[in-house]
C-alpha positions in Angstrom: -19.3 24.3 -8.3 -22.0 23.6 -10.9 -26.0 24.3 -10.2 -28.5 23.2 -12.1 -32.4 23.6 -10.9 -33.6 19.9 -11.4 -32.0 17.2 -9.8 -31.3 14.9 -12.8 -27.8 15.9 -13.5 -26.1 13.1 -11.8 -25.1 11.3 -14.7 -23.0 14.3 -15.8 -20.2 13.0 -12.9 -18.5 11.0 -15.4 -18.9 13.1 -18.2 -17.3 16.0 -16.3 -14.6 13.6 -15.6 -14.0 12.2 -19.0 -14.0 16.1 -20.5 -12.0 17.6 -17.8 -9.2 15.4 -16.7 -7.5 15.5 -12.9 -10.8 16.5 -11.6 -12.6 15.2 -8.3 -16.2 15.5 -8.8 -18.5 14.8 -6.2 -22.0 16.4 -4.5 -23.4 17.1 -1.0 -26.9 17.8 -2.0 -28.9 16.6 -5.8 -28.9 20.3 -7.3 -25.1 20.9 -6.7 -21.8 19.1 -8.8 -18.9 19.9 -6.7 -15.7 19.6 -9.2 -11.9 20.6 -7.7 -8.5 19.6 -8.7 -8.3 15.5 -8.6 -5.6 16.1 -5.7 -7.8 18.0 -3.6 -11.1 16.4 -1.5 -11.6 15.6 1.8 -10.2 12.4 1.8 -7.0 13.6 0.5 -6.6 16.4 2.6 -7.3 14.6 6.0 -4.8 11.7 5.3 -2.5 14.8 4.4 -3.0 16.0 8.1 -3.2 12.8 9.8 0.1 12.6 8.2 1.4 16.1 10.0 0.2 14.8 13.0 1.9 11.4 12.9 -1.9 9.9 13.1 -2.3 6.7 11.0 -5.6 6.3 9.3 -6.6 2.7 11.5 -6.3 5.3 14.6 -8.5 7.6 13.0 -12.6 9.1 13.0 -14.1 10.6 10.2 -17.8 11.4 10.3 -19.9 12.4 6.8 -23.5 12.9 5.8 -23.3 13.2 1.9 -22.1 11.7 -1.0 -19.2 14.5 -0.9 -18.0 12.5 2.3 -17.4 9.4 0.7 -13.2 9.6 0.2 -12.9 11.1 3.5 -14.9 8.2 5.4 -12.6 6.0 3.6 -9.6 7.1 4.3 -9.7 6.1 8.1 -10.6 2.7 9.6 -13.2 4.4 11.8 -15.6 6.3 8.8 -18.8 7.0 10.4 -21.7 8.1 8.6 -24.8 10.2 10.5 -28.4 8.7 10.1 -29.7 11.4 8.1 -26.8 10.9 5.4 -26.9 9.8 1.8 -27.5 5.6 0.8 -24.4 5.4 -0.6 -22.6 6.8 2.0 -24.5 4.3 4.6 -23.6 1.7 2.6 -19.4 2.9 2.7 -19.5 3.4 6.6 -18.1 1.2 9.3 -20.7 2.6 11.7 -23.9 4.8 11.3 -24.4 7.1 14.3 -27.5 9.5 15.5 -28.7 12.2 12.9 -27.3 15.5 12.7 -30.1 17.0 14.3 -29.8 14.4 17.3 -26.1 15.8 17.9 -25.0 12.1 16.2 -21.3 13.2 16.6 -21.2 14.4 20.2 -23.2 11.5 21.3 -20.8 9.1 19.8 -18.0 10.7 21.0 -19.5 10.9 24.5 -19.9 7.3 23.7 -16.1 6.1 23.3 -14.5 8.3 25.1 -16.4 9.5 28.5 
């Protein structure tokens, strides 16, 4: 993790990434560059257990509120992004549910499946 105290560091993603190779860089909030090993993420890691559980991705849910969702939302037919989240991951979600604050996950769950 990388801090800084102004939020204009955004544009040191790709630097980060041309400098360090086999990183994943990402962020959940503007003060706050999330970097990890490229094979690591959220993404990653729940098509890794989808896998386990003999779960394919079309069958799957994923629900995200920041930029650091992205990957994961993507990785299932079924990415879902709350109302508070980030633009960009708006813009990547098949559906956009109630904010976190409005219980967005429970409600949509209550939705499909009670």
């Amino acid at each position: 993790f990388c801090m800084w105290r102004s939020t204009g560091f955004r544009h040191r993603e790709k630097e980060v990434r041309e400098k360090i190779p086999g990183v994943y860089v990402t962020s959940s909030v503007s003060h706050l560059l999330e970097i990890g090993n490229a094979e690591a993420g959220k993404g990653k890691t729940l098509l890794k257990l989808l896998k386990l559980l003999e779960i394919s991705p079309e069958e799957a849910m994923a629900f995200g509120d920041a930029d650091n969702d992205l990957d994961m939302i993507r990785s299932v037919k079924y990415g879902i992004a709350m109302k508070n989240a980030t633009e960009h991951l708006k813009e990547a979600a098949y559906h956009i549910t109630d904010s976190n604050e409005e219980d967005g996950v429970a409600r949509k769950l209550q939705e499909l499946f009670l």
